[in-house]
C-alpha positions as semicolon CSV with decimal commas, in nm:
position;residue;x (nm);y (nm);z (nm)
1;X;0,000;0,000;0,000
2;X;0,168;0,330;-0,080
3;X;0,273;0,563;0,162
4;X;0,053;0,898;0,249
5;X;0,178;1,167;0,340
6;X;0,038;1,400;0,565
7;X;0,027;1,768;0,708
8;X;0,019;1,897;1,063
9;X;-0,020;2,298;1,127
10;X;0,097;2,360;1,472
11;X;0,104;2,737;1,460
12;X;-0,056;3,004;1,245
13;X;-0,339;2,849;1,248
14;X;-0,650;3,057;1,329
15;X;-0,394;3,306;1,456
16;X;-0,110;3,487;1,289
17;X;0,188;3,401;1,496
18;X;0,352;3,067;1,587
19;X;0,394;2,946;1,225
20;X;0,476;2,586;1,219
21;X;0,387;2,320;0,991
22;X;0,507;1,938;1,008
23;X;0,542;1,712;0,723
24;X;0,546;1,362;0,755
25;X;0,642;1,081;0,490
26;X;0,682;0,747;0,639
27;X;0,943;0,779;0,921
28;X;1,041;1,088;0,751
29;X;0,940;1,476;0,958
30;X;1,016;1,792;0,802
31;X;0,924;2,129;0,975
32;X;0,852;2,401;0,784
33;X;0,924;2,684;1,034
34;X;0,907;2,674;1,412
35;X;0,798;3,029;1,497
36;X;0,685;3,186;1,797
37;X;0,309;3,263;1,950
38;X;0,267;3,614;1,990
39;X;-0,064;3,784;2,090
40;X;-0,266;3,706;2,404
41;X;-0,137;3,524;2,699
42;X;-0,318;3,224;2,642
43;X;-0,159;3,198;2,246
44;X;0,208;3,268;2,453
45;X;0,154;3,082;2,751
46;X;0,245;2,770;2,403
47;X;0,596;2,895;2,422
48;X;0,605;2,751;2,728
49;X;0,445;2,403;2,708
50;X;0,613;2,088;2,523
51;X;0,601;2,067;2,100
52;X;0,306;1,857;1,983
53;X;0,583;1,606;1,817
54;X;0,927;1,469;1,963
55;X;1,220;1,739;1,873
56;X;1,456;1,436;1,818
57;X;1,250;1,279;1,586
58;X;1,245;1,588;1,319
59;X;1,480;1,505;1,031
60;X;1,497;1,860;0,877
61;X;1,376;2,224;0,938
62;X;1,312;2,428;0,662
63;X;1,264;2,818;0,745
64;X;1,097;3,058;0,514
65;X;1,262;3,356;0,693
66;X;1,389;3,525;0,957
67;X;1,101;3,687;1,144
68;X;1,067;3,555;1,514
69;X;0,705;3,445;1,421
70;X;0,831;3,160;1,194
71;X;1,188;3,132;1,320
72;X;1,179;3,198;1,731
73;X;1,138;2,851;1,878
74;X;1,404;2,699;1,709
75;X;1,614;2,786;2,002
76;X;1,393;2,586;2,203
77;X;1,354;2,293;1,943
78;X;1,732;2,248;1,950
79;X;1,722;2,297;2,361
80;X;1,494;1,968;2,353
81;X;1,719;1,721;2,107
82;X;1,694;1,895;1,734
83;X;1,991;1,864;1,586
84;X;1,956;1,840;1,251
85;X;2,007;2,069;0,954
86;X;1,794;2,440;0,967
87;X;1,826;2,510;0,598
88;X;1,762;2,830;0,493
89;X;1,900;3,161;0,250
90;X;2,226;3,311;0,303
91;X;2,056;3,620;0,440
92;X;1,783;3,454;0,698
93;X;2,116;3,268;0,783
94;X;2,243;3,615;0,853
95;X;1,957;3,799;1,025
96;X;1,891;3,490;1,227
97;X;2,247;3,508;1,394
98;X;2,130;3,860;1,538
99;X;1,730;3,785;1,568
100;X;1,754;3,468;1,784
101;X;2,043;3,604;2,039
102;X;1,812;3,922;2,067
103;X;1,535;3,677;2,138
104;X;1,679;3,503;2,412
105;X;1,829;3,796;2,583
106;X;1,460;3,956;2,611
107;X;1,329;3,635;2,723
108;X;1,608;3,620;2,983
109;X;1,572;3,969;3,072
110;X;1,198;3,969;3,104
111;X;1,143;3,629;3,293
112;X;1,466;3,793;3,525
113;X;1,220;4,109;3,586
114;X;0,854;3,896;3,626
115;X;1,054;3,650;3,912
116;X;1,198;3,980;4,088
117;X;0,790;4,041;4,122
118;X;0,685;3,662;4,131
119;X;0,866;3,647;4,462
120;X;0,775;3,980;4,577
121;X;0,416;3,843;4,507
122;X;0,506;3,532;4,687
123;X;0,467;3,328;4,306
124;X;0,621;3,071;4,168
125;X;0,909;3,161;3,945
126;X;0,970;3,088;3,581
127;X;1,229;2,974;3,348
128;X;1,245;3,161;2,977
129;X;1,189;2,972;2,715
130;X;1,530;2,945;2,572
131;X;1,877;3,089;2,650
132;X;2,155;3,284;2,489
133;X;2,298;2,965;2,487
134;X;2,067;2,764;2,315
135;X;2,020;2,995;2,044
136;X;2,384;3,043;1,973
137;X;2,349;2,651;1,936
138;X;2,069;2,650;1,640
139;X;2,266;2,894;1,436
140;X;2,552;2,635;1,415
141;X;2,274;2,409;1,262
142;X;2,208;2,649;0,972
143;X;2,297;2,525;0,604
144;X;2,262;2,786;0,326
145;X;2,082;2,743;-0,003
146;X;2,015;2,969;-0,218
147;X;1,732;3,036;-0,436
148;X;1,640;2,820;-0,703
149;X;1,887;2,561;-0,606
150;X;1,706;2,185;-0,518
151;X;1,838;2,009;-0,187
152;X;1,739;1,703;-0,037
153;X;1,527;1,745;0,322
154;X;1,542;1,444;0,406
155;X;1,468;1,080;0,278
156;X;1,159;1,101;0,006
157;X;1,113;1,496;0,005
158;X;1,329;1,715;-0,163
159;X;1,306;2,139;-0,202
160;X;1,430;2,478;-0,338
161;X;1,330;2,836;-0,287
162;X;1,153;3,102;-0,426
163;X;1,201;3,484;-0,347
164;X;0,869;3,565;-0,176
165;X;0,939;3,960;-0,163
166;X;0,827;4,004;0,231
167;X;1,172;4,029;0,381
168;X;1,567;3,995;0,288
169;X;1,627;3,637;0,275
170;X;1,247;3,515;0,230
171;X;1,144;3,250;0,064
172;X;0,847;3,033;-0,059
173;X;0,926;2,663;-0,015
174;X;0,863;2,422;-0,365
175;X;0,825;2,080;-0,177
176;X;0,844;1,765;-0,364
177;X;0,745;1,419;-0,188
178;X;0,816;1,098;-0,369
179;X;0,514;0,936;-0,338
180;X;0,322;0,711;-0,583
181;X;0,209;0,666;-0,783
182;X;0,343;1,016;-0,905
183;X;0,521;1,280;-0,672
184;X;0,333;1,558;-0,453
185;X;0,393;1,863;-0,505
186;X;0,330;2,135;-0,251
187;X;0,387;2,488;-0,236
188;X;0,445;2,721;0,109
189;X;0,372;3,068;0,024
190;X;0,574;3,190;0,366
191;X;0,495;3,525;0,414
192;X;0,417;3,747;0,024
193;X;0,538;4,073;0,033
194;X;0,329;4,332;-0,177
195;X;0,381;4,491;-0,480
196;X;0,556;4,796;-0,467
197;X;0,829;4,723;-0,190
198;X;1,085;4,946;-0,121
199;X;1,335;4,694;-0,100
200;X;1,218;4,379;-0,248
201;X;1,181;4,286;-0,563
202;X;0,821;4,088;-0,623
203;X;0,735;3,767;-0,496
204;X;0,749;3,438;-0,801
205;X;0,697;3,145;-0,816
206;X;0,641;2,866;-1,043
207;X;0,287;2,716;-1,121
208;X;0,103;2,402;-1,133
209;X;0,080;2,258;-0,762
210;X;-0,120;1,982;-0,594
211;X;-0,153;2,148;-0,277
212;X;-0,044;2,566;-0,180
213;X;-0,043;2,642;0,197
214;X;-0,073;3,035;0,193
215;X;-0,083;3,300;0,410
216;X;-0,393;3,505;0,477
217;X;-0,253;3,780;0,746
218;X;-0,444;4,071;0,502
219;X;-0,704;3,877;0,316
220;X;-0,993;4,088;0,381
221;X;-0,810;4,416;0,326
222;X;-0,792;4,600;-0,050
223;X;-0,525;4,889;-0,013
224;X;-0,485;5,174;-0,262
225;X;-0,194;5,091;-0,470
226;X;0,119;5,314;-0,375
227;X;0,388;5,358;-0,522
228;X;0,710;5,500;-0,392
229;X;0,682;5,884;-0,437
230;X;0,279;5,822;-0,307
231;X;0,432;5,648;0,030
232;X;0,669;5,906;0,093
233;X;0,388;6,136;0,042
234;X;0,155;5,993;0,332
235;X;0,465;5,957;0,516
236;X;0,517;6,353;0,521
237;X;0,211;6,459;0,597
238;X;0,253;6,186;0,943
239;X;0,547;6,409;0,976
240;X;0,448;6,750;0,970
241;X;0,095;6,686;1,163
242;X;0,350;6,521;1,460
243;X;0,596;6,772;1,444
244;X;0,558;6,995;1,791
245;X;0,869;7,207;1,919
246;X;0,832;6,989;2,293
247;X;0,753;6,661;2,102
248;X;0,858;6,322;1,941
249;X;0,700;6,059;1,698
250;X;0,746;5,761;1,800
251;X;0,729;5,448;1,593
252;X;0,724;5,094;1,712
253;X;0,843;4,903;1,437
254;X;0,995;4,562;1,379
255;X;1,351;4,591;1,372
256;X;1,466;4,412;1,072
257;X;1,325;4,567;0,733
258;X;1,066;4,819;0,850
259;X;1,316;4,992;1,034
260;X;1,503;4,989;0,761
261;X;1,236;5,130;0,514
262;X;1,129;5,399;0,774
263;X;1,467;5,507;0,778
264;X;1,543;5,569;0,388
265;X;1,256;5,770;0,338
266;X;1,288;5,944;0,641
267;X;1,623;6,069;0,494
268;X;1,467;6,132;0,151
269;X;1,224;6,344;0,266
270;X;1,443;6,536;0,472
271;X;1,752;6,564;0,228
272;X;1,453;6,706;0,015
273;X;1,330;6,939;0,200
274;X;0,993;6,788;0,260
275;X;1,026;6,782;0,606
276;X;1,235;6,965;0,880
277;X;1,539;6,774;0,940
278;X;1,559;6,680;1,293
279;X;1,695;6,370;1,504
280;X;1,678;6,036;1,394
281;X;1,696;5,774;1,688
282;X;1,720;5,388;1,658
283;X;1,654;5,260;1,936
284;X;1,731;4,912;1,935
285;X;2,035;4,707;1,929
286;X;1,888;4,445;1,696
287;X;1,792;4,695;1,434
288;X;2,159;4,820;1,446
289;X;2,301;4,509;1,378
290;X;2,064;4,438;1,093
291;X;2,114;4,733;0,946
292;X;2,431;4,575;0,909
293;X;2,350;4,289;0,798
294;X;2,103;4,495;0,530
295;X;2,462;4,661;0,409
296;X;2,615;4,336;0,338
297;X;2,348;4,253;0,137
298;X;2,250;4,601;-0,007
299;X;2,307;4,505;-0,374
300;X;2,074;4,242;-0,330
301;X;1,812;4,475;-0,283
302;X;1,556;4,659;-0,514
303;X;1,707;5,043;-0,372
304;X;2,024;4,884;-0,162
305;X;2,179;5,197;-0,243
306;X;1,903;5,465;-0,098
307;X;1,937;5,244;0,202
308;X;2,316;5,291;0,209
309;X;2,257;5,626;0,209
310;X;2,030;5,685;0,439
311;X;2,200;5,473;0,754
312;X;2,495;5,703;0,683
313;X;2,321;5,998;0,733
314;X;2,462;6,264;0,956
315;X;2,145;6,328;1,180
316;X;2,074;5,963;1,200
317;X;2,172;5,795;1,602
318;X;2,178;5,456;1,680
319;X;2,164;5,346;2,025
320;X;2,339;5,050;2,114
321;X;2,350;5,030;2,526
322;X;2,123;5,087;2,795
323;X;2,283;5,409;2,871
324;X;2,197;5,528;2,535
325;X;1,847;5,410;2,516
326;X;1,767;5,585;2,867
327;X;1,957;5,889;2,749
328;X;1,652;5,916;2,424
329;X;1,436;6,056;2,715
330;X;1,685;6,382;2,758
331;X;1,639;6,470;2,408
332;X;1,505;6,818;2,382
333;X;1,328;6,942;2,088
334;X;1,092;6,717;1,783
335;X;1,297;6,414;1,723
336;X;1,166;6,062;1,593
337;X;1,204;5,736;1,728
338;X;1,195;5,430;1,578
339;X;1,190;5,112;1,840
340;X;1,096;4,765;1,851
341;X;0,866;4,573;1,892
342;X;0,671;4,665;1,637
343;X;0,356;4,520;1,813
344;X;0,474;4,699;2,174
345;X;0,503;4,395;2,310
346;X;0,901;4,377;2,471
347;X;1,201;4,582;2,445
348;X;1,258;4,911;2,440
349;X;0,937;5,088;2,252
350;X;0,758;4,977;2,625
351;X;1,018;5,231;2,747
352;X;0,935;5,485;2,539
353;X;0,602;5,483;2,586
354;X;0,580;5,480;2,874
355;X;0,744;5,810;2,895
356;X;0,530;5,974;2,598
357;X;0,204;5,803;2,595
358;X;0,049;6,045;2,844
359;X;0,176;6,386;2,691
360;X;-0,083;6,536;2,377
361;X;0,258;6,664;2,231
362;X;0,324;6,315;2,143
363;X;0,231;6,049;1,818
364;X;0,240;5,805;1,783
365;X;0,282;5,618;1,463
366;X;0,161;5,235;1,424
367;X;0,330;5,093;1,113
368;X;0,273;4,709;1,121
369;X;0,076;4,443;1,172
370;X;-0,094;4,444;1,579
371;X;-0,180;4,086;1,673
372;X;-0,485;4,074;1,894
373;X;-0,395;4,060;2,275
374;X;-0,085;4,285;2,214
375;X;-0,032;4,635;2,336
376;X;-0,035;4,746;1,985
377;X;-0,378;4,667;1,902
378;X;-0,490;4,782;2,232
379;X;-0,356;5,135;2,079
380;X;-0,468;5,050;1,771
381;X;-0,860;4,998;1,907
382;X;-0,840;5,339;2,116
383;X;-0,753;5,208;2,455
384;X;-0,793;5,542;2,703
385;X;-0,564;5,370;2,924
386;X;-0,305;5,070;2,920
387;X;-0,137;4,919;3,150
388;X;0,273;4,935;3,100
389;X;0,569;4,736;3,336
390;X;0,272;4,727;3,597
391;X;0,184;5,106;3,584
392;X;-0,154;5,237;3,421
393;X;-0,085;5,439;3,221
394;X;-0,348;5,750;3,072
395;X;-0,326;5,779;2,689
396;X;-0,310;6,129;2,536
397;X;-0,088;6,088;2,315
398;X;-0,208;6,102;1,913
399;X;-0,244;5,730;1,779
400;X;-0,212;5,726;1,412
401;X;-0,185;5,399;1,177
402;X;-0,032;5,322;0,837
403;X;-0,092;5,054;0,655
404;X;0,153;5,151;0,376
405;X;0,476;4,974;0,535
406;X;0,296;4,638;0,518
407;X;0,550;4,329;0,462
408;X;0,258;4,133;0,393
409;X;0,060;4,138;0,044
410;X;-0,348;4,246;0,117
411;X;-0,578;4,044;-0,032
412;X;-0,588;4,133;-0,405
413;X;-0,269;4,066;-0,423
414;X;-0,264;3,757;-0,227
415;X;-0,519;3,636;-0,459
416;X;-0,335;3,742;-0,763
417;X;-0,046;3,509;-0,653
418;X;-0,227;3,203;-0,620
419;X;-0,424;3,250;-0,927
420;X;-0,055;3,268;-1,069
421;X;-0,002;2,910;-0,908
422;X;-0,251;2,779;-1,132
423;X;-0,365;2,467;-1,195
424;X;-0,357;2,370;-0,837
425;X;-0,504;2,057;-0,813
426;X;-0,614;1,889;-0,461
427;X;-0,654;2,227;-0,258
428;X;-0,531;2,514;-0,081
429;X;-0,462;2,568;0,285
430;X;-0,487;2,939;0,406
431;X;-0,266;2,982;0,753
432;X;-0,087;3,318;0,910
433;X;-0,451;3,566;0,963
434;X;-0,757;3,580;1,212
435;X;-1,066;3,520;1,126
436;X;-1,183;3,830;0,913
437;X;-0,856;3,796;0,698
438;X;-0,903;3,398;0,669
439;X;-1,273;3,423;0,522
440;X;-1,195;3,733;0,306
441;X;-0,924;3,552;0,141
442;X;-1,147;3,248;0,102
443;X;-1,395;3,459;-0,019
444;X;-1,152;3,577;-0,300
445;X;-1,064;3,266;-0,415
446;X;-1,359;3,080;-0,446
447;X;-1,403;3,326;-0,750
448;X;-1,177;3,092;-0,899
449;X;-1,128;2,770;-0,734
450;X;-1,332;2,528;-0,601
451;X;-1,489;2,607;-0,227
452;X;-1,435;2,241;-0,137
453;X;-1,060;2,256;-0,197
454;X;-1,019;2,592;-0,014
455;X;-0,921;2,430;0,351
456;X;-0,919;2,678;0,709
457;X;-0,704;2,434;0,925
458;X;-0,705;2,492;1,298
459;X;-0,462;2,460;1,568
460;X;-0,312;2,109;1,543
461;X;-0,547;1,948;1,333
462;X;-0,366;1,719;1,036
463;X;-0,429;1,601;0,726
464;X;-0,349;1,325;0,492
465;X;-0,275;1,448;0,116
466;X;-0,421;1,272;-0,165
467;X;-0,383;1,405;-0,520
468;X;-0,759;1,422;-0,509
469;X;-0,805;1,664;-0,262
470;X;-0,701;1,672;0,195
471;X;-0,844;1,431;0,443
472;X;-0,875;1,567;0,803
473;X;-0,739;1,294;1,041
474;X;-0,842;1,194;1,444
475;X;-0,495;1,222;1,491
476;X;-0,421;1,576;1,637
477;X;-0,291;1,646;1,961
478;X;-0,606;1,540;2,214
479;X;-0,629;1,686;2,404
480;X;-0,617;2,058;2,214
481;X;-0,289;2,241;2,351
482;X;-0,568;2,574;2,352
483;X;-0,923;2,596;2,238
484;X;-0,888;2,608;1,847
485;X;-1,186;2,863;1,837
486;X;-0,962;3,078;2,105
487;X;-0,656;3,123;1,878
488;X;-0,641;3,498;1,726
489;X;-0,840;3,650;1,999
490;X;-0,814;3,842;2,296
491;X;-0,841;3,607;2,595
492;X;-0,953;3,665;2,978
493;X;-0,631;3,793;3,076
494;X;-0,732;4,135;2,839
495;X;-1,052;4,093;2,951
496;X;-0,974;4,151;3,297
497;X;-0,736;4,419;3,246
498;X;-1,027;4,593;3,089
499;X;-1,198;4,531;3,367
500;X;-0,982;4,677;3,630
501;X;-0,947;5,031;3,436
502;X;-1,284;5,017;3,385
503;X;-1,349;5,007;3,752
504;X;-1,033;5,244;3,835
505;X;-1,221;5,475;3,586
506;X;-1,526;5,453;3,817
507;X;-1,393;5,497;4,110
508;X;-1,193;5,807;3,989
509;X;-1,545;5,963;3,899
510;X;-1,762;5,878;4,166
511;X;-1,808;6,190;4,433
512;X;-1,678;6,057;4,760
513;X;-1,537;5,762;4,953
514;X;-1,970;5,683;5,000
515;X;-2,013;5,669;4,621
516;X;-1,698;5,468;4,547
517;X;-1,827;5,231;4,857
518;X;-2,168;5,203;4,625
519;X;-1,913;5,077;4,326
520;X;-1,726;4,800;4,519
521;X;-2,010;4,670;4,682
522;X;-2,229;4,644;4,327
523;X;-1,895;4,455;4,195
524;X;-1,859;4,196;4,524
525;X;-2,272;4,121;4,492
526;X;-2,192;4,072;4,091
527;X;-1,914;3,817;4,154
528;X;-2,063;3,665;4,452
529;X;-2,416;3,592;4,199
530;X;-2,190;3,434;3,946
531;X;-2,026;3,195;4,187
């Protein structure tokens, strides 16, 4: 009887983070990506528990690119056995070298700070994830390929890459399984980059595919089409409606790429007089180094040399230690920061907004993707007040969005790629989005495709792959690691942070200590009827 192979998505499912899909052909395991949960605390609170599968039994990891939502657990997988080959491009190779040590240190650093309050609390303590250590072990596991060039995974499945225009290094995977009575073939879209990137030239691929796992992140959105002078355009009108002789604009935004983009036509517009030239801060170690990394690779790139340019400029600052980060806050006079995380969740943009959130001299300026459950689209939603490194903090700051920096295609043009793929035979899987973005790009491609073969797995469910079309299997992990239905939402932890501003909020209006009294007493009746 021959062989079936099958699929199991244990990330980015449902949810746009944790990206991790396992292939299995006979004793043969392949992951494509082991990326980290971001978003709620019940999404993160995976980071913490054991891999559905046996790290010692994977043969081969294949990463699509550097990003710590497809890349950050390998750390972890290597911590718990893996050591086999991590093949990826020369330039994930690169960015992965900084991006995983960065990783671990905030992971180190932030489980260091929650024990110092864990046993202040009386709490148990923690242990992070992963460790310097353990990441400086995966690197040593990377093998390069390049683009275009076929390797051998691992017995029966063989692969190459295709420029997927998201990020320097990424790639779409081309997997080929030798099964029979004729070989699978299977495409992973990774992450698309749209049309129109700064630095990246457009995603390809070839067509004619059995299966095509793609990602959905902006499937329900349709942006206007911009081209470069148009972005720089929106960008300087951010600019000048920020600018404010006692303020800053400050921009969380993922180190690696974004930054980078931010940065060259921040120094276009200001070498062209489009906007007041004023101080340009980096504030993050990791987006230094990358930058680096970015000049290495610069004539790789679509408009390598702008960039070149523009991390040379005079009135640009990096900071590199702590002293120089805290020192940001003594800057007098507009200046613009740029900080990771793009989503607000860790390093030092927390810093920095704590320190400007509360001031109406401040914006600022959302440039990415905000998971749900994250600080960013707390912001994002018009949160009055959020809670930062345990203080509440009021928000009066302006809270502006642009979607124009987008790594990720929207859903015309996610479409456009997959119609490209044609014929695609057995079906398509659409991973990486939430719900909206997951039916939109359904929605989209049942114009031309069948609806049966469009496929919405969830978290840990698995498939066997006919060239006829996907079979859902009883094998997933039972029980479910989460609630399926639970993964790209807000979760109770938001839901009672809500809830205690709320009631702050109440109490700070009520008239006297009687009224507030009035408050708490309506609240203990409310919980005591519910138990």
């Amino acid at each position: 009887m021959p062989i079936e192979p099958t699929i199991r998505f244990h990330g980015a499912a449902g949810t746009v983070t944790g990206s991790c899909q396992l292939v299995e052909f006979g004793t043969t395991k392949v992951l494509v990506d082991c990326g980290l949960f971001q978003g709620s605390k019940t999404e993160k609170e995976l980071n913490y528990r054991p891999f559905p599968f046996d790290p010692k039994k994977i043969d081969a990891v294949i990463l699509t690119h550097a990003h710590i939502d497809h890349s950050g657990l390998l750390p972890k997988l290597v911590r718990l056995g893996y050591d086999g080959p991590i093949f990826a491009t020369p330039a994930t190779t690169d960015l992965c070298s900084v991006m995983l040590a960065d990783s671990a240190h905030i992971q180190e650093s932030e489980v260091d700070q929650l024990n110092r309050r864990n046993l202040r609390r009386g709490r148990h303590t923690v242990t992070p994830i992963y460790t310097a250590r353990d990441a400086a072990v995966a690197v040593t596991l990377f093998r390069q390929v390049r683009l275009g060039s076929w390797e051998k995974a691992a017995e029966g499945i063989r692969f190459r890459f295709w420029n997927a225009g998201h990020l320097l290094g990424s790639a779409s995977v081309e997997m080929e399984i030798d099964a029979a009575p004729s070989p699978l073939r299977l495409l992973f879209s990774g992450d698309i980059g749209p049309h129109h990137k700064l630095l990246q030239f457009d995603a390809t691929a070839p067509s004619g595919w059995d299966y095509v796992i793609c990602e959905s992140t902006y499937g329900n959105v349709e942006r206007e089409e911009t081209d470069d002078a148009e972005r720089r355009h929106i960008l300087r009108l951010e600019v000048l409606a920020a600018t404010h002789p006692n303020g800053a604009l400050i921009i969380p935004s993922f180190a690696v790429e974004r930054t980078q983009e931010l940065l060259t036509d921040l120094v276009y517009l200001m070498e062209t007089g489009a906007v007041p030239k004023c101080p340009i801060i980096i504030d993050s170690p990791l987006a230094t180094r990358a930058s680096e990394i970015f000049q290495r690779h610069a004539r790789t790139l679509e408009s390598g040399d702008v960039l070149l340019r523009a991390i040379e400029a005079r009135n640009v600052r990096f900071t590199e230690t702590a002293e120089q980060s805290k020192a940001v806050d003594l800057v007098r006079g507009f200046h613009i920061v740029i900080a990771a995380s793009g989503m607000c969740e860790a390093g030092r943009i927390r810093h920095r907004l704590k320190n400007w959130l509360w001031r109406d001299e401040a914006t600022v300026l959302l440039v990415g993707y905000q998971a749900n459950g994250t600080l960013g689209r707390l912001l994002e939603d018009g949160a009055s007040v959020v809670r930062i490194q345990g203080d509440d903090i009021r928000v009066r700051a302006r809270i502006r969005k642009l979607d124009i920096y987008s790594g990720h295609a929207d859903g015309g043009e996610l479409a456009e790629w997959v119609r490209a793929r044609q014929p695609i035979g057995a079906g398509v899987f659409l991973v990486h989005g939430e719900e909206k973005a997951l039916e939109g790009l359904r929605e989209r491609l049942s114009t031309f495709l069948p609806e049966d073969r469009l496929i919405r797995p969830r978290l840990d469910s698995a498939f066997r792959l006919h060239l006829q079309g996907a079979v859902e299997i009883s094998e997933a992990v039972a029980p479910p690691r989460i609630d399926p239905l639970r993964a790209g939402r807000t979760d109770w932890h938001n839901d009672f942070q809500k809830l205690v501003l709320d009631l702050q909020d109440e109490l700070a209006k009520a008239a006297d200590d009687k009224a507030r009294g009035v408050v708490i007493r309506r609240l203990r009746r409310a919980v005591q009827e519910e138990a």
